[in-house]
N, C-alpha and C positions, 0 to 999 in steps of 0.2 A: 514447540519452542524453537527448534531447528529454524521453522521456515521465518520466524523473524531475525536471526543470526544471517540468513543468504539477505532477508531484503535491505536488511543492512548491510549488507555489501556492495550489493547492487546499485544503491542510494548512492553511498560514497566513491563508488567507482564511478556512475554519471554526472556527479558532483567533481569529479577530477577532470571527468572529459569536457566540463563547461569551461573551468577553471583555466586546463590547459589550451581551449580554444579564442579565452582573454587572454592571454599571457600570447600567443603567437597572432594573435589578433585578425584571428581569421572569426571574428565575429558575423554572425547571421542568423539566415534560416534555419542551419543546421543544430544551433543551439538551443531552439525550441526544440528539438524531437527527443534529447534527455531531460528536459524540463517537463515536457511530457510525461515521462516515462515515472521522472521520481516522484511528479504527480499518481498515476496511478499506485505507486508502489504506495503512500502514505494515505490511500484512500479504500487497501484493502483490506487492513484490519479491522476499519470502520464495518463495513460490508460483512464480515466474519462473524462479528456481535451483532449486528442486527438478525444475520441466519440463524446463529446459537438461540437469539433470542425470541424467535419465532420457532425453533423447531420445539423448544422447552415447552413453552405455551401447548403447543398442539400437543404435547407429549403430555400434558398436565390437563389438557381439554378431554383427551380420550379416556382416562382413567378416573377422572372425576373430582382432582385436586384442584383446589385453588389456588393460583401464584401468587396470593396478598401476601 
């Protein structure tokens, strides 16, 4: 639960660094690289459940359960 409390910080802190490079309008290239960034941040939960959701499986394949 932690690690979604830091990526949510992380999120809104490169969301301020976008923010504050409109507002001094040194707009560019460099505002892609926290766009990036918050991208991966909001792509890693996804990833986290797809893991859970294949180690369960294997975990339910070795012992003989079914996940229906």
């Amino acid at each position: 639960m932690e690690a979604h409390f830091i990526d949510a910080f992380f999120i809104g802190f490169l969301a301020g660094i976008i923010i504050f490079g409109f507002v001094t309008n040194s707009q560019g290239f460099l505002a892609i690289i926290p766009l990036f960034l918050i991208y991966l941040f909001l792509k890693k939960p996804k990833q986290h459940e797809a893991m859970k959701r294949e180690f369960k499986n294997e975990i339910y394949n070795k012992s003989g359960i079914s996940t229906v």
